[in-house]
N, C-alpha and C positions, 0 to 999 in steps of 0.2 A: 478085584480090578482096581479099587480106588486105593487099596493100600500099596498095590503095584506101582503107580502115578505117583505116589507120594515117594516111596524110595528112588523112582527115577528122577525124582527132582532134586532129592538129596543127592546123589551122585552125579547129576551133574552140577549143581552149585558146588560141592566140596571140587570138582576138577576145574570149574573158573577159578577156586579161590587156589588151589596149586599152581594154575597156570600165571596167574599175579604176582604169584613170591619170586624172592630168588632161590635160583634150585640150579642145575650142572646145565641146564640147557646144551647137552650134546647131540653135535648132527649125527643121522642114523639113518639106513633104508631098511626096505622091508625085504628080507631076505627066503623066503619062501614063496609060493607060486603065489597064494591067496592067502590075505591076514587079515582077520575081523576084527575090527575097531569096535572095544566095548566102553556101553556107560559106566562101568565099575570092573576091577580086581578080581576075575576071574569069570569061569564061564556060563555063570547063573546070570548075570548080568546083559541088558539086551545089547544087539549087535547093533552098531549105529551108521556103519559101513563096512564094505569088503575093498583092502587095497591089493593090487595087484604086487607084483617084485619089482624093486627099484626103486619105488615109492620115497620118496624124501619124509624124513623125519625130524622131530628135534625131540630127545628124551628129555622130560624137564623131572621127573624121580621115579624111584623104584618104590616097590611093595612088595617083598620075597619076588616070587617069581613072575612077576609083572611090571613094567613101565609103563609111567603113565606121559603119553603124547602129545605133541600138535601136530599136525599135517600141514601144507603149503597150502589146502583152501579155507585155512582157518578151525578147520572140526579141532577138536579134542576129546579125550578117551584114554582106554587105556588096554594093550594088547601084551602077549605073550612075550616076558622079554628075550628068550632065547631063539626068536623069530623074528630079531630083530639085530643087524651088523652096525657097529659103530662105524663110521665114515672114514674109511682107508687111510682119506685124503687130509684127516683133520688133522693140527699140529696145535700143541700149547702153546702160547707165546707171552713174551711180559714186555711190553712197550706204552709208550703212550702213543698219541697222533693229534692232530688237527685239522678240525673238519675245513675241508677246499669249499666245498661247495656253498651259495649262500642258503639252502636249506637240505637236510638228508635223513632220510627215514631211516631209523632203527626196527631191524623187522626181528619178526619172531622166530626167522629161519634162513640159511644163504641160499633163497628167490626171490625174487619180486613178487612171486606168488604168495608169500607169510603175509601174514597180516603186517599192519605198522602199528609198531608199540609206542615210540614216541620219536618227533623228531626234533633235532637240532640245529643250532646257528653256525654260520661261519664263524672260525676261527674257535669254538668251544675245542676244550681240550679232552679227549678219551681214552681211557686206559683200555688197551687190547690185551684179552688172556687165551686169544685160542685163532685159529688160521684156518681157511677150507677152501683151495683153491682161489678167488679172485674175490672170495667174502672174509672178513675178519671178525672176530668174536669179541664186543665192547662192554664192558660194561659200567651203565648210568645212571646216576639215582638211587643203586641198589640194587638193579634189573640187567641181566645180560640179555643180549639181542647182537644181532648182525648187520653190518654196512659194507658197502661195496668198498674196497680196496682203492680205488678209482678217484672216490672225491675224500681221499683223508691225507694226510704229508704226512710223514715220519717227524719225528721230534727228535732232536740232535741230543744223547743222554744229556748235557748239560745243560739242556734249555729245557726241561720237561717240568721243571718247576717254574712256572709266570710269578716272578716277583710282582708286589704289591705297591706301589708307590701313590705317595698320598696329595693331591692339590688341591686348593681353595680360591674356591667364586672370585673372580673379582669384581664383576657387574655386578649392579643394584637389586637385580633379579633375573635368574638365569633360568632359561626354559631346561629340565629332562623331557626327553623325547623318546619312543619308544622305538624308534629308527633313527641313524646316521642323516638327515634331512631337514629341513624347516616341513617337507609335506607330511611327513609323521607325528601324528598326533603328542599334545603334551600331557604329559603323567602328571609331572609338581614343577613347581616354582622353587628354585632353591634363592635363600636371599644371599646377598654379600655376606662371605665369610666361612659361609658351608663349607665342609672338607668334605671331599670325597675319594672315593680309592680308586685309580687308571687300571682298568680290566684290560685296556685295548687301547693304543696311543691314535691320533691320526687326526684329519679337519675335522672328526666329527669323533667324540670321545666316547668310549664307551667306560661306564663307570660305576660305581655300586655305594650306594647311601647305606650307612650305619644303623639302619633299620633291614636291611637285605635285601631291597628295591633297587633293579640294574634299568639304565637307559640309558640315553646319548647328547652332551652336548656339544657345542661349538668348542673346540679347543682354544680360541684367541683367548674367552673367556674364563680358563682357568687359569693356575701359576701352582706347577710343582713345589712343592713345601719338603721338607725333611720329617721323617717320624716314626711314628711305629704304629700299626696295627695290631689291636686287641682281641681278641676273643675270650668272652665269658662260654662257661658251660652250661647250657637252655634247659638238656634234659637230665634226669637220675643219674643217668651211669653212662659213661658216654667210652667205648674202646680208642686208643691212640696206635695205630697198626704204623707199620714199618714200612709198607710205602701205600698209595692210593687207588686200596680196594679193599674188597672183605674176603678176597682170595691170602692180604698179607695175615702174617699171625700180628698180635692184641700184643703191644709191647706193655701198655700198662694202661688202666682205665682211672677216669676224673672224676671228683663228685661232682653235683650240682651246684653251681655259682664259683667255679675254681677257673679264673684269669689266666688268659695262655697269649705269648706271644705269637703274632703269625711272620713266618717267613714266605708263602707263595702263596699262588693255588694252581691245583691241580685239576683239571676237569672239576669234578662235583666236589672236589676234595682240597682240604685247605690243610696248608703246611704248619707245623706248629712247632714250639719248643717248650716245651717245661720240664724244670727238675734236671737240666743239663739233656736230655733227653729230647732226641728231632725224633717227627712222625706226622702221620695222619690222620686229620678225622673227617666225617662226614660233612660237611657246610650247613645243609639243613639243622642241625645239631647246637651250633652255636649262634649267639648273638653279638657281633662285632662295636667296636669302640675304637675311635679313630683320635691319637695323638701326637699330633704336629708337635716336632720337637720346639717351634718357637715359642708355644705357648706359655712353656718354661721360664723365658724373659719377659714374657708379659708382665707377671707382676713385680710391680718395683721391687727393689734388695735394699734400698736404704731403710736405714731403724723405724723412721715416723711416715713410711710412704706409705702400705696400706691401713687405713682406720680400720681397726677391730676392737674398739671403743663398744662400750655394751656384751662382748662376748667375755663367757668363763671357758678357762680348757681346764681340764686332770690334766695334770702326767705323772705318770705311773715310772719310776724307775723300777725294771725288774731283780728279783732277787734281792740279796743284802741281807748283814749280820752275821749268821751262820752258813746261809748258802749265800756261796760265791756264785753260781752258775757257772760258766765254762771259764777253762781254764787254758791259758795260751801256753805253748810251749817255754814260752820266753817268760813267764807266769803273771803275765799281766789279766787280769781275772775282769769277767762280763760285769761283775754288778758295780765296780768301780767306772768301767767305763759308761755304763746305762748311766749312773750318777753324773756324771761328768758332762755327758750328750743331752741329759736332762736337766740342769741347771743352764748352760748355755741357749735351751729351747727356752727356759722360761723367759731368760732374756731378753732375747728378740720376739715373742709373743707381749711382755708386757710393753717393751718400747714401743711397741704399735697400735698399745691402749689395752688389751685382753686384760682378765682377772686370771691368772694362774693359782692354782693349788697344787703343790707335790704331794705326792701320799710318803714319800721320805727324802728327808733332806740332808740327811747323814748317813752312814752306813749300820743301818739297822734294820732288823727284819722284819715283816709283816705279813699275817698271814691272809690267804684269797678273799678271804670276807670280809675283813678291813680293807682292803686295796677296791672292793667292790662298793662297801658303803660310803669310799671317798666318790665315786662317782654317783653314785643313787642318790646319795644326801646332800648334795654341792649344787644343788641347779645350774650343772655346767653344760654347756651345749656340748662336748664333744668329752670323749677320755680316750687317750691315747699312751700306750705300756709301752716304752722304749727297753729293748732287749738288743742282746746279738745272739750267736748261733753256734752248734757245733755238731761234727757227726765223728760216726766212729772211722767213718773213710777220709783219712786229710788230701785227699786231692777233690773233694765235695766243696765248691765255693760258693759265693753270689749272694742277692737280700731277697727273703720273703716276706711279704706283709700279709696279715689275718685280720681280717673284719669282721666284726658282730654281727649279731640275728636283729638290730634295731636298726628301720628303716634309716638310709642316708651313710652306712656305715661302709657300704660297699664302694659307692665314690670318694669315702674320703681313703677308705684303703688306698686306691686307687693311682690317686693323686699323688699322693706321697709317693706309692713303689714307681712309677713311672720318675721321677723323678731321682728316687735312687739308684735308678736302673739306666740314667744316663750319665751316672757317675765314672760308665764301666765297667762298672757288677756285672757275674753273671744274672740273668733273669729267671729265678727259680718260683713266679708267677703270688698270684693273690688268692690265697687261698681261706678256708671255714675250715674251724679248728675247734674240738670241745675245751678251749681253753675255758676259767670259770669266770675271769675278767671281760670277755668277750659274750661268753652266755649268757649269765648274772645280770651283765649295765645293763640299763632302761634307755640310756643315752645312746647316739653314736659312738662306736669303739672299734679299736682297733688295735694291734699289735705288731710292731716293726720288729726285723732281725736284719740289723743292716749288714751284716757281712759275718762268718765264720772265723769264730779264734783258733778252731782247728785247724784252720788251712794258713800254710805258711804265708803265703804272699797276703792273703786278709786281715790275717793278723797285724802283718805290719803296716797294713794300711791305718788298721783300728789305733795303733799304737802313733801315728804322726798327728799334730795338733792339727793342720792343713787339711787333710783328709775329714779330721771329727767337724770342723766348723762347717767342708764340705756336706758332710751328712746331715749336720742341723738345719742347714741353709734349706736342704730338701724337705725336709718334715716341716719347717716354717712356711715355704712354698706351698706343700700340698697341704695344709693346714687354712693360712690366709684364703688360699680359693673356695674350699670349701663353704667357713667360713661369710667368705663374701656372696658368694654362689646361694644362701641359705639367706643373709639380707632381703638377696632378689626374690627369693623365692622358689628356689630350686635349691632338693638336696640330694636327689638322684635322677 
């Protein structure tokens, strides 16, 4: 008897822990006179109720010839699945919506009778994959479930993506609130100058801090900014699907700590671009970084404007000697121009007081481990390998920047691709790379590719003097911040 108890308990914890996942959650009746709802996958198993025909279902998966269920009073089990009709009435469907109501339960089933899975706010955005008369099949979080037809709006295809636009505090301190109201409680104090991202415009903002915390302030108090929003990758291996669910296919997966731009969001899902490449990932997934394009002019351009007096940089020109590195049609070659983009860095890094060191200053070659003991051995705060790019596709364009495994390396990535990424580049993101200059330093490191000699129009950018001081200009930029950022006392 007591071993009896014991697998009844297994069998039902293993069908709470099915009924949590995501699985086909398809509507179903019971299509025989009488159907015993079992604790377990066949008929050794005890009976835990009898449903009469017509009985509402929702199949959440199979076992050969078993599905396992939930009912409208919340049971779950699992019964005979050829005793069981999929719902006439159901239809697949691919949309988004927007919830009308200012709160709506997501139920386990299309009644009021299902349980509530989780509910939602007005205005959140929901992708629909399925239809049953006056109930719709959503899914959020990762979880399908059903809402009434009644309080959602259609999404007009070209509004299904909520762009992201970024503003900043202008008061001295500004309440988040956890409602549209002075009566709803306050969450943080943002000071003058916070950026935050408009989820939802209106007297009363709805907004999300670059930690992933959403509430609401007074709109007088912000001021639209220009910019771009960041996303880092949080977890291992994160999929990038082709629109905003886990019903699209995996157009291509990121590693951990790989930089993406965002363009919207989607319900739970956040629009992204990397590699030339549009898609979607899950939001929970990432962690966001918010950059106001003025930040760019913040720091002064004149020679002796910011002091970086006390600091040493590397730079590393890549390749040289024997390897050219890439090779432009027109045949102007990567390691002359790295040369070229890196004596002009050193430039404007020393007119602003830095100790510079090249690891070469003529066109000669060196190998990973000399190029790594100039950084190891230099007590330089920072080593940065100035490269450009090339692929075997010439319509592949834009700049990538690679950041080291030593703390502070991923902000100075950063800093720079952002900044060459408002050159007009494409944004083909900030990526970890087993390069040995990148692995090897002990220092911060990094490595720029600021544009593709492959690609015709890159190239000829790489090839105008205009264009090259433009790129310096950026690596000096995201350099000095750093930099000064690391004075204060922050280096990520």
């Amino acid at each position: 008897m007591r071993r009896h108890k014991v697998l009844l308990c297994l069998a039902i914890m293993m069908a709470m822990i099915f009924v949590s996942s995501v699985g086909a959650a398809t509507p179903g009746v019971v299509n025989t006179a009488l159907l015993n709802l079992r604790s377990g996958p066949g008929t050794a198993f005890q009976v835990l109720a009898t449903m009469p025909q017509g009985t509402p279902l929702v199949v959440l998966a199979q076992r050969g010839e078993w599905s396992q269920v939930v009912t409208a009073t919340g049971g779950s089990g699992w019964v005979s699945g050829q005793l069981v009709a999929i719902d006439a009435n159901f239809r697949e469907r691919s949309r988004n919506v927007t919830v009308s109501a200012s709160l709506l339960n997501i139920r386990q089933g299309p009644a009021t009778s299902f349980p509530v899975l989780s509910t939602v706010r007005e205005g959140q955005l929901l992708s629909v994959v399925g239809e049953v008369g006056s109930w719709l099949q959503v899914e959020n979080a990762g979880r399908l479930g059903f809402v009434l037809a009644d309080f959602v709006t259609a999404v007009a295809e070209q509004d299904q993506v909520v762009p992201v636009p970024l503003a900043r505090v202008t008061a001295g301190s500004l309440n988040l609130r956890s409602g549209a109201g002075t009566q709803f409680p306050i969450v943080a104090r943002l000071p003058r100058g916070t950026t935050v991202a408009i989820l939802d415009a209106g007297a009363w903002a709805r907004v999300m801090l670059e930690n992933g915390a959403i509430g609401f302030v007074a709109s007088e108090f912000i001021e639209q900014v220009a910019g771009q929003v960041q996303a880092r990758i949080a977890a291992s291996s994160v999929n990038q699907r082709s629109g905003p669910g886990t019903t699209f296919p995996v157009v291509t997966t990121h590693p951990r700590g790989q930089t993406i731009a965002v363009s919207g969001l989607s319900g739970e899902w956040v629009k992204v671009s990397a590699a030339g490449e549009a898609g979607y990932i899950l939001g929970n997934l990432l962690s966001l970084s918010f950059s106001p394009a003025d930040v760019v002019s913040e720091l002064p351009t004149t020679p002796n404007a910011p002091d970086l007096s006390g600091f040493t940089v590397v730079i590393d020109p890549g390749h040289g000697g024997r390897d050219p590195g890439a090779i432009a049609a027109s045949g102007l070659r990567e390691s002359d121009v790295n040369l070229t983009m890196s004596h002009q860095l050193r430039e404007r890094l020393e007119a602003a007081g830095a100790r510079v060191i090249m690891t070469r200053t003529t066109d000669v070659g060196l190998t990973l481990a000399e190029r790594v003991a100039f950084g190891n051995e230099s007590g330089a705060h920072l080593f940065v390998s100035v490269h450009n790019n090339a692929h075997t596709n010439p319509q592949i364009s834009g700049t990538q920047t690679f950041h080291g495994v030593t703390e502070g390396s991923f902000a100075l990535a950063l800093g720079v691709h952002r900044r060459l990424v408002a050159l007009g580049l494409n944004d083909r993101a900030v990526l970890t790379a087993n390069f040995a200059v990148l692995q090897r330093t002990t220092i911060p490191a990094i490595l720029t590719e600021t544009a593709f000699l492959s690609n015709p129009p890159n190239a000829a950018l790489l090839a105008q003097d205009s264009f090259i001081e433009q790129a310096v200009e950026a690596h000096f930029a995201g350099i000095s911040e750093w930099l000064l950022g690391r004075r204060r006392g922050r280096v990520d």
